[in-house]
C-alpha positions as CSV (number, residue, x, y, z in Angstrom):
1,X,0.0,0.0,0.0
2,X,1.0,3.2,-1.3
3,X,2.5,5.4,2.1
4,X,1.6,9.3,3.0
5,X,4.1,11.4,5.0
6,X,2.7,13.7,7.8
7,X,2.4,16.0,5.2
8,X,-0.2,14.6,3.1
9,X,2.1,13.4,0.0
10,X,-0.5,11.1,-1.8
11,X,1.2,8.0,-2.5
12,X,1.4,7.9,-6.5
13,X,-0.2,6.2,-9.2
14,X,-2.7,3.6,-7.0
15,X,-3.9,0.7,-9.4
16,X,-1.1,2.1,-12.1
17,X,1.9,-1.1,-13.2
18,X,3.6,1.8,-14.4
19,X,4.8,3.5,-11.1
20,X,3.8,6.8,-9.4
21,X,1.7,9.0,-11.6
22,X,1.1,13.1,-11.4
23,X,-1.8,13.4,-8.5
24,X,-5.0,15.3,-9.9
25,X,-5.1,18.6,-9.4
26,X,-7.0,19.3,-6.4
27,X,-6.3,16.1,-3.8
28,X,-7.4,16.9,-0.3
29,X,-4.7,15.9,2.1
30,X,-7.1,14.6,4.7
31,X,-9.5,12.3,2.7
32,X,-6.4,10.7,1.1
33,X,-5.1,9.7,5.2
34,X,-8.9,9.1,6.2
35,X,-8.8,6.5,2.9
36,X,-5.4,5.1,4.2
37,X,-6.7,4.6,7.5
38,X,-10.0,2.8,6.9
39,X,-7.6,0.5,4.3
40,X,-5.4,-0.2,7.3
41,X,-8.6,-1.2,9.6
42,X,-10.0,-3.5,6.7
43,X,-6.7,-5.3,6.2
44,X,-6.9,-7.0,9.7
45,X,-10.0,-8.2,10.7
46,X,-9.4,-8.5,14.7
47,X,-8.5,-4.5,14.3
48,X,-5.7,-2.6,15.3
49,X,-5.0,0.5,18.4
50,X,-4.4,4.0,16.9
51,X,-0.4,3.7,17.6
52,X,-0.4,0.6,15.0
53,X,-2.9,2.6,12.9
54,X,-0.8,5.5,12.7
55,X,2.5,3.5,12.2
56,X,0.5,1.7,9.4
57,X,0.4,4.6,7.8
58,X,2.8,6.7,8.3
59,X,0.6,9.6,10.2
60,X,1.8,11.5,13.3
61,X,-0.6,10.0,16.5
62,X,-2.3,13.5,16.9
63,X,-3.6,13.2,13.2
64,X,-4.3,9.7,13.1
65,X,-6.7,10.1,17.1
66,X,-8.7,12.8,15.1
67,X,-9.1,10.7,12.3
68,X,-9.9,7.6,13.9
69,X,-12.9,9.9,16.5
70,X,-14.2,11.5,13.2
71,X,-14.5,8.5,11.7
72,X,-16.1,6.4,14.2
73,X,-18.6,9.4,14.8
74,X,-19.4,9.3,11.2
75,X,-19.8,5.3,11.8
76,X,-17.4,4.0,9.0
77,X,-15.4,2.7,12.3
78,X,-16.0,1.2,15.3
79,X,-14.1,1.3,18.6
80,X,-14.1,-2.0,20.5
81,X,-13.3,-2.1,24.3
82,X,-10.1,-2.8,24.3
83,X,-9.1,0.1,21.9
84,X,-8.8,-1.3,18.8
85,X,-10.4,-0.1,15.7
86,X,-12.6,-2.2,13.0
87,X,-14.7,-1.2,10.1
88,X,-18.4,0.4,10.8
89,X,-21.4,-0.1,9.6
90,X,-21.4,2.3,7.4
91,X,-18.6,0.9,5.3
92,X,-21.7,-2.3,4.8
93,X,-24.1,1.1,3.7
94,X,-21.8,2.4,1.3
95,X,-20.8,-1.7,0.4
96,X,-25.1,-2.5,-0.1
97,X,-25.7,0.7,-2.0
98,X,-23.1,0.4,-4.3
99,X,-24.8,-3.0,-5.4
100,X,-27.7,-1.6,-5.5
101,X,-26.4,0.9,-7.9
102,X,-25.1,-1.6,-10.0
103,X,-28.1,-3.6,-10.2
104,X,-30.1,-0.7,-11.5
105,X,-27.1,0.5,-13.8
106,X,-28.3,-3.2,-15.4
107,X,-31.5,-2.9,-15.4
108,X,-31.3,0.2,-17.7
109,X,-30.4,-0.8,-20.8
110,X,-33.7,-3.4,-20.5
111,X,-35.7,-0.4,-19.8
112,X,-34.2,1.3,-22.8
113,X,-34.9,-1.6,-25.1
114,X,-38.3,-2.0,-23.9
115,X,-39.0,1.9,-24.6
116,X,-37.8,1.3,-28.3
117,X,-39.8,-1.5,-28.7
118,X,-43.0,0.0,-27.5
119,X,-42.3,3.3,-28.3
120,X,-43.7,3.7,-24.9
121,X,-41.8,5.2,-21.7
122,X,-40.4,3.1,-19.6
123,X,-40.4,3.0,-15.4
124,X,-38.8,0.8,-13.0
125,X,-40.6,1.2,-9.5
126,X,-38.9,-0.8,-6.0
127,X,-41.2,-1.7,-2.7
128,X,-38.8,0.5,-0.4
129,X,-39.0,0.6,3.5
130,X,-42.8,0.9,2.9
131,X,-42.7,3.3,0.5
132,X,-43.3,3.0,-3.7
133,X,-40.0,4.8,-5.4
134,X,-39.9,5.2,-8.6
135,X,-35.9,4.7,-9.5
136,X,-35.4,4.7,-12.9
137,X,-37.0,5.6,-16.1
138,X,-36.5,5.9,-20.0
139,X,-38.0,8.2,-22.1
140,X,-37.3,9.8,-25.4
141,X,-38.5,12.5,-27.8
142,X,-40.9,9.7,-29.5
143,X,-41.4,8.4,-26.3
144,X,-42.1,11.4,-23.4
145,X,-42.5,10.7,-20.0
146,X,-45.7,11.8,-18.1
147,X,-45.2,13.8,-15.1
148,X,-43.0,11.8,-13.4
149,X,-39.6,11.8,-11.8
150,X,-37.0,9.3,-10.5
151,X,-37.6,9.9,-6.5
152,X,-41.2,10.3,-7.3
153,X,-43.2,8.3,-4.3
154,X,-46.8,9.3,-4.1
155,X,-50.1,8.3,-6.0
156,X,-49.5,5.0,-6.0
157,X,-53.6,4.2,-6.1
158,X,-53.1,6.6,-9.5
159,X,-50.5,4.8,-11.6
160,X,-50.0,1.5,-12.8
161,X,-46.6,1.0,-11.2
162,X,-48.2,1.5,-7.9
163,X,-51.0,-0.3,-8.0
164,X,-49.0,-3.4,-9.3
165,X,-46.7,-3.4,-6.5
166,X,-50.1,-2.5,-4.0
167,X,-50.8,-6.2,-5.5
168,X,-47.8,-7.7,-4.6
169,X,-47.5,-6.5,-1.0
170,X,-48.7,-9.3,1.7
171,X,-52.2,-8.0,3.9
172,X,-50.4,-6.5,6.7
173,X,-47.8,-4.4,4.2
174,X,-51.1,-3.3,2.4
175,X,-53.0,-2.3,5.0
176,X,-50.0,0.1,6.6
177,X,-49.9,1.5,3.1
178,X,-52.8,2.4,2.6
179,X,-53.5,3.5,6.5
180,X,-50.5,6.9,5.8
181,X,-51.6,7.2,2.2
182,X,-54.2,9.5,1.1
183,X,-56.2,8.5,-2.3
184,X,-56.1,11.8,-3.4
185,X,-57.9,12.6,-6.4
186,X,-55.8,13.5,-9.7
187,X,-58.7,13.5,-11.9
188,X,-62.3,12.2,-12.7
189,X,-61.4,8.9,-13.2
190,X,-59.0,8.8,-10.2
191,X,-59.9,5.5,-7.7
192,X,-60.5,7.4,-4.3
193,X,-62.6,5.1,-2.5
194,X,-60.4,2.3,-0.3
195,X,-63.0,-0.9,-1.2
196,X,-62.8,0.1,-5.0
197,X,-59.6,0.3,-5.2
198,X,-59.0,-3.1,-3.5
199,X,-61.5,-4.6,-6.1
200,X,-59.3,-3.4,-8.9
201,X,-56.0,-4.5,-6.9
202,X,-57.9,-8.2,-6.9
203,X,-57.9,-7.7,-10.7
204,X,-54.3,-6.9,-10.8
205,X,-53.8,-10.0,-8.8
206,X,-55.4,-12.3,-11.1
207,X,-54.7,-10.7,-14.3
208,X,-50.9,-10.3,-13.7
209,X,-51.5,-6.8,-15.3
210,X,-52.1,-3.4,-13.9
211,X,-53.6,-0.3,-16.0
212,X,-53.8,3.2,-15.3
213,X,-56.6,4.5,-17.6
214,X,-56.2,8.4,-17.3
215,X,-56.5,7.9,-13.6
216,X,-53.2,10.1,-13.1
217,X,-52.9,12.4,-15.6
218,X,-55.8,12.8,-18.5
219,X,-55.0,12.0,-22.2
220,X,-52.2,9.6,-20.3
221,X,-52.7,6.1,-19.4
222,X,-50.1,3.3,-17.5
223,X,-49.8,-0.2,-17.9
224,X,-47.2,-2.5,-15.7
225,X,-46.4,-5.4,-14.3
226,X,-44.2,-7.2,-11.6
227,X,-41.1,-7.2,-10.8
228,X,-40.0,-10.0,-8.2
229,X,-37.5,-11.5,-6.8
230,X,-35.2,-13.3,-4.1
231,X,-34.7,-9.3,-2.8
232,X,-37.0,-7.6,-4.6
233,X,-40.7,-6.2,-5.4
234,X,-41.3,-3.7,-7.6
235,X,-43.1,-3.0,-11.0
236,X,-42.1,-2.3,-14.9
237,X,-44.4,0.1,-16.5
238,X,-45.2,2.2,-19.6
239,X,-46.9,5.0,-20.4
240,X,-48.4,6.3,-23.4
241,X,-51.3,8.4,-25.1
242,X,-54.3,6.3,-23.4
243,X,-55.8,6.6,-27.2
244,X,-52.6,3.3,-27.7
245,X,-53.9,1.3,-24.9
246,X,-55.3,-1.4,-27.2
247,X,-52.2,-1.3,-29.1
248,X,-50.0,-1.5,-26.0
249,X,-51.4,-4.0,-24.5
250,X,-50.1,-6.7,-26.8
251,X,-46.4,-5.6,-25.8
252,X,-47.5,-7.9,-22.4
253,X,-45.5,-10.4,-22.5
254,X,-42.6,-8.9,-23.9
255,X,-42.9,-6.9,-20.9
256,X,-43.2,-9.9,-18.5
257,X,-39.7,-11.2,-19.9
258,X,-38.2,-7.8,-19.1
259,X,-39.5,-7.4,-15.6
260,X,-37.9,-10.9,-15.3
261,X,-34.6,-9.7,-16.5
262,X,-34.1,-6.7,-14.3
263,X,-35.8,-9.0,-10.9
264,X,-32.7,-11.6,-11.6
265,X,-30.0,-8.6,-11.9
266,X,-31.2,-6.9,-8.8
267,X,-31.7,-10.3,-6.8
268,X,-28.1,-11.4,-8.2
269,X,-26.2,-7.9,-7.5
270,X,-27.9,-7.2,-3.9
């Protein structure tokens, strides 16, 4: 491992066969020692005191203690009792959210081909900590999005996406959903009664399909269907002028195989 004097030299060229490179041109002294350190913790699994930390690499003890407490405050160490330092839990955060990055980084390129297929937008919606998120789309100028967003959470009794992953939820995951979610009407064909819209979520159930005829925006209308997995339940979804529903709706099973191929590269990458 590349060494960094007590006056912040970077070591050079990390990852380069070639030998020490130019740094960039801004490198902040301190992240480059808080790196070095959290290396040094994850190469020895029992942990290491700050003295050994600090000989490790190569950092005065004074620097290396503030490190080490603003590091463990931030929880990307831990401090056992008898002094030594190991990796926190939010090294595993950064660790499970990279994956999850990378599964939706795969996941892209189906909802890409599905758009040019349909010629329909395309929208990739995850069951979240009790909340519906929409976390990726694909649109294009032949294909606009409706008024949606990646982040976007709400009107889940509205769309498509959210009333196929309402289906998929277990009783007790339904019925907290719906108890801190208002069925707020978007327009005149908006479901805002709680029985109907479990009637239509049996339909979803049995048909495998859900459709949002101009319930969230007029002249729009949504159709989608499951994503699941070993780690995951979400929805695949389109939209389009609702005049194509007819038309879409034959683009079903190609659908089905997509939603198939993003739940095995999120269930394989988490």
């Amino acid at each position: 491992m590349s060494r960094l004097s007590n006056e912040g030299r970077g070591g050079g060229g990390r990852g380069s066969p070639a030998g020490p490179v130019a740094p960039p041109g801004t490198v902040i002294g301190s992240v480059q020692r808080a790196l070095r350190l959290l290396e040094a913790v994850a190469a020895h699994d029992s942990g290491l005191p700050a003295k050994a930390l600090a000989r490790k690499v190569d950092l005065a003890l004074g620097t290396t203690y503030h490190l080490l407490r603003t590091l463990t405050f931030e929880g990307y160490l831990r401090r056992l009792p008898n002094g030594c330092y190991v990796l926190g839990e939010g090294v595993s955060r950064l660790l499970n959210e990279g994956s999850y990055q990378a599964a939706l980084s795969r996941a892209r390129p189906v909802l890409a081909a599905v758009r040019d297929q349909t010629r329909a937008a395309a929208y990739l919606s995850l069951y979240e900590d009790g909340e519906i998120v929409l976390k990726d789309l694909s649109d294009a100028p032949y294909a606009p999005r409706v008024d949606l967003w990646v982040g976007f959470r709400d009107a889940a009794h509205a769309t498509a996406l959210g009333k196929c992953v309402l289906a998929s939820l277990d009783p007790t995951g339904l019925e907290e959903y719906l108890a801190g979610h208002d069925l707020a009407e978007l327009t005149p064909h908006t479901i805002t009664d709680a029985g109907s819209l479990l009637t239509d979520l049996d339909r979803v159930r049995s048909s495998g399909v859900a459709l949002d005829e101009e319930e969230y925006a007029i002249g729009n209308a949504c159709i989608a269907v499951p994503v699941r997995g070993s780690s995951v339940t979400g929805a695949l979804g389109l939209s389009f002028p609702a005049r194509r529903l007819d038309e879409v709706r034959a683009a079903v099973p190609s659908l089905n195989a997509a939603a198939e191929r993003i739940a095995r590269a999120i269930s394989l990458t988490i």
